[in-house]
N, C-alpha and C positions, 0 to 999 in steps of 0.2 A: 274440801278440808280447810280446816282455818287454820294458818300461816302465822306459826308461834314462833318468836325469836328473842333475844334480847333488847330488840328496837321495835316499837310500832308501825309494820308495813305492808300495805293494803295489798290487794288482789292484783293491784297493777303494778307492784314494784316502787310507790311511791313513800318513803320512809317518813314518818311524823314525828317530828320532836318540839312541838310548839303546841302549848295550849293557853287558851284562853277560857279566863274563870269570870265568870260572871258573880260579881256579888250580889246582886239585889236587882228586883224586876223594876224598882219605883227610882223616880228620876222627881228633881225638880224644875223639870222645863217639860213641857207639850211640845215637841215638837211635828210638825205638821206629816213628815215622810216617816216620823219611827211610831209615835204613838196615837191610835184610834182618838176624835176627837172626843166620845165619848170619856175616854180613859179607858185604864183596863182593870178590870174584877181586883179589890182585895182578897187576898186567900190567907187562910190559917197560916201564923207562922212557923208551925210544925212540919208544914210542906215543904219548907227551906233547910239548907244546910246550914249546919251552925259552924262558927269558925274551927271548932275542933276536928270536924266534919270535911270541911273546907282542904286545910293542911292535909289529912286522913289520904284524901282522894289524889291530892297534888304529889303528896310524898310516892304515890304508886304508880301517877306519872311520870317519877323523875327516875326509880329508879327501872323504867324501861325504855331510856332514853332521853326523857324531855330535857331540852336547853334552856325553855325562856317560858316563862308565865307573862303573860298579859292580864291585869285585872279589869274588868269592865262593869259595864251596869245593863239595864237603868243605869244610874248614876254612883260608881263605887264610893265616893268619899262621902254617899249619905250612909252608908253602914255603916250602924253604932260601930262596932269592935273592929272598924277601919286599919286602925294604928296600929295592933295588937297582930292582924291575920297579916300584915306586911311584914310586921319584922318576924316573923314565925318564918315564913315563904324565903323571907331573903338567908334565913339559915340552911336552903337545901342546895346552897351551889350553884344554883342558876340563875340566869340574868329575868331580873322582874323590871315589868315595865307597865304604865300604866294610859289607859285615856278616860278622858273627863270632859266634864262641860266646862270647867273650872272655874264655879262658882263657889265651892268651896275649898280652892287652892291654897288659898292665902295659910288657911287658918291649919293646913299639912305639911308646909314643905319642909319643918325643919325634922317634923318622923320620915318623908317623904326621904330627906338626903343623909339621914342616919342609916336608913335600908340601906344606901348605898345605888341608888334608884338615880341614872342620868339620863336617862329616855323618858320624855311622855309626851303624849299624842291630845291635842286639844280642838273640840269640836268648835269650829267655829262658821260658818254658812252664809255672812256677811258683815261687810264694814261700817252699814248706817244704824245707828241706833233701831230708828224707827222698824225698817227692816225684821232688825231679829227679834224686835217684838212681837211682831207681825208672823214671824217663821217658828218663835217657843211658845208662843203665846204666854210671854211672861218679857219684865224689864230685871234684867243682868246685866245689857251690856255692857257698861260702863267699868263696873267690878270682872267681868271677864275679861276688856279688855285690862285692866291694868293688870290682872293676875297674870296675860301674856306676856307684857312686858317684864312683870317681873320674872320671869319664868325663864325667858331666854337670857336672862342675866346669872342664874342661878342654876339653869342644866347643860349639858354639852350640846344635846342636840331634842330639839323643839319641832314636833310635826304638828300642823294645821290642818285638820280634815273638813273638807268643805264638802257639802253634796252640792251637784251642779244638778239644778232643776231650772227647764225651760221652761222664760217670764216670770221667774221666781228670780233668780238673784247670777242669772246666766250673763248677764251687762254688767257683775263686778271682777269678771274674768281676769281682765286688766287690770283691776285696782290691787286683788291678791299679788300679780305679779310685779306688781312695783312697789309692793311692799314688802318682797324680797330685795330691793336694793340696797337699805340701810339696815336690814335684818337678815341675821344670821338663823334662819329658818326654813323647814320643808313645806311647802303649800303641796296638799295632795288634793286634788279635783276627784271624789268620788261620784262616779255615774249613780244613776237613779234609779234604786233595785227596787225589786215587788216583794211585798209580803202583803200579810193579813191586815185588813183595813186603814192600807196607807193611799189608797186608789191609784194604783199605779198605773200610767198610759205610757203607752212606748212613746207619744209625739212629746211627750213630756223629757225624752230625752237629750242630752245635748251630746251629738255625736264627734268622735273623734276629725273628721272631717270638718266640719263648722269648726271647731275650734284651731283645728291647724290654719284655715283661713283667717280668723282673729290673730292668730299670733302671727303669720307672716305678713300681715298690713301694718303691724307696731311695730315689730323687732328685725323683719326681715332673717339677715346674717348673723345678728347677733343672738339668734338662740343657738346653744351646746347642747348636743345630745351627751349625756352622763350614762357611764357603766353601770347598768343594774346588777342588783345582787341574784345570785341561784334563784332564791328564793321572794325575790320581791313582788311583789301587787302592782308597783306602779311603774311606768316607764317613765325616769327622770331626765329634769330639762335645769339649764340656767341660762339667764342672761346674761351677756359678756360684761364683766367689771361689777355685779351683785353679787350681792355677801351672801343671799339664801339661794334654795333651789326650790324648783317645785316639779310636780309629777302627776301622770291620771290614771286613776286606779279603774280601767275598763270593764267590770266583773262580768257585763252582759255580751256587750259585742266585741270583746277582746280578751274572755279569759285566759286563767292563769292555769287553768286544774291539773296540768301535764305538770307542774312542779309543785302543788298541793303540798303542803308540810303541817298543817295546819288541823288542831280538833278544840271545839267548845262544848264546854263544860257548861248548862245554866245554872239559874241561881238554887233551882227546886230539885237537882243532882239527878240531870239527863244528861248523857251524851249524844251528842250530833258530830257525824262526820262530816257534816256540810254545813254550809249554810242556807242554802237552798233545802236541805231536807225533812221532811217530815217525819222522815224514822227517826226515835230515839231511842238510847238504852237507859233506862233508870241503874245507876250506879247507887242512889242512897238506900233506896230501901232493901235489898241485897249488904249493903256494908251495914246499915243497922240492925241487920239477920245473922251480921257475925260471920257473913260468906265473904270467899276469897273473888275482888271483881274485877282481876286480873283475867281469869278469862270472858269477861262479857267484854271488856274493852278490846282485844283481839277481835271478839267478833263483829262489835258493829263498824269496826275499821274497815275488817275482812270483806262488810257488806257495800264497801264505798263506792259509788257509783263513780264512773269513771269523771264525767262530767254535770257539775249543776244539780247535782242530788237525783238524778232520772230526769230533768226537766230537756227537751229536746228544743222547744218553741216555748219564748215566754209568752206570744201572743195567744197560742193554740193548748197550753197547758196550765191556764190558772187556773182547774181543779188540783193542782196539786200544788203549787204553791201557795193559794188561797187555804190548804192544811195545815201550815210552814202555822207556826208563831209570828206575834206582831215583831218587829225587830227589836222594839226593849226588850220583850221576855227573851230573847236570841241572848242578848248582851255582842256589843260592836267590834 
């Protein structure tokens, strides 16, 4: 029987009030771990949700609980009607929050802080130029980095999401962390997840283990374990006398799913309980039939596997994450 309430709450007791809304599949960076290097398929943009559409779906989230919208991509601040579906969003109550590559920051932050928007989360994967040419297959960096600087000058609180991939950019481990010294910043260490044609190898990961050895040859005593939130991803660190912190968000070999709060919305109006998961529910074509998709959204909750979307072994079950969406079409 599916478990209807006021609040969005799975099979296992696990209550959701976080979504994240993917605006757009396309991104202007390649990067190596989210998008096939092919690229991926254009499609009609009738398959997508329009921002009418957008709000439509969000307002039916909030009034069954949601707290907090996160917009994502591809890359959200390339959707024409960017400006428009943010301040729409920031009139439902809830805390909206954003990440980006932030290549086009610059040219947003003053609709960006009229939303009333003081969180956002900036992809960033390394500190040498060359590097994240090498890693987007594209030259930004320059303009992203000074779009950080400005950033953390202009919002309260600034996360840095970095994918840690082994001999890929695992030796600037150290460099993020002491660039929380004179910045008031969150450096998050994302592990190195699978999906559809990003080749994912477990030896490509950098385990929690290796890294605690890195950090106790540099800092020794001087790392601080920091109080996580209920619901956080990552388990946070600072160094004694830095202004920023940082954290590692372990999804593979440390998840989180006993505190799951969390549902994505994509850009072509699926829901996914996971992100690991291949099951979706189409929410637009139902809301463009004029149907009520308040109960399809109970139920793909209701169907939320407890852990990882059904995936038991990531070595032993990439037939079904090799189903999963590349991570752009996901949105992050």
């Amino acid at each position: 029987m599916i478990r209807q309430s006021n609040h969005i709450t799975d099979a296992f007791g696990r209550k959701h009030d976080y979504l994240r809304i993917s605006l757009t599949d396309r991104c202007n960076l390649r990067c190596t771990y989210c998008m096939p290097e092919e690229g991926v398929a254009l499609r009609s943009k009738n398959e997508f949700m329009t921002s009418e559409e957008v709000i439509q779906i969000a307002s039916a989230f909030v009034s069954l609980g949601i707290k907090k919208i996160r917009l994502t991509g591809g890359e959200p601040l390339i959707k024409k009607d960017f400006n428009n579906i943010l301040h729409q969003l920031s009139r439902l109550g809830v805390e909206i929050s954003i990440t980006t590559n932030g290549i086009l920051l610059h040219k947003h932050f003053d609709s960006i802080l009229e939303a009333g928007v003081t969180k956002i989360n900036i992809s960033l994967d390394t500190l040498k130029r060359q590097k994240f040419n090498l890693i987007t297959r594209r030259d930004y960096f320059d303009l992203v980095y000074e779009n950080i600087q400005n950033s953390l000058l202009i919002f309260d609180e600034v996360k840095l999401n970095v994918v840690l991939i082994k001999g890929k950019n695992d030796n600037e481990l150290i460099d993020f962390i002491d660039f929380t010294k004179e910045n008031k910043v969150n450096i998050r260490f994302i592990e190195y997840m699978p999906f559809d044609g990003n080749n994912w190898r477990k030896e490509l990961t950098v385990t929690q283990s290796e890294i605690n050895n890195i950090l106790q040859l540099n800092y020794g005593n001087k790392i601080v374990k920091l109080l996580d939130d209920n619901h956080s991803t990552s388990r946070n660190f600072k160094i004694e006398k830095h202004l920023g912190t940082f954290g590692f968000i372990n999804t593979i070999t440390n998840p989180f799913c006993d505190s799951c709060n969390r549902i994505r919305l994509t850009a072509d109006g699926k829901l996914k309980n996971c992100l690991f998961s291949s099951n979706e529910m189409n929410l637009l074509y139902p809301l463009r039939s004029g149907k009520d998709i308040i109960p399809l959204i109970f139920k793909n909750i209701n169907e939320k596997f407890r852990n990882h979307g059904g995936i038991n072994s990531f070595e032993k079950d990439s037939h079904i994450y090799n189903k999963n969406r590349t991570m752009i079409a996901i949105g992050g």
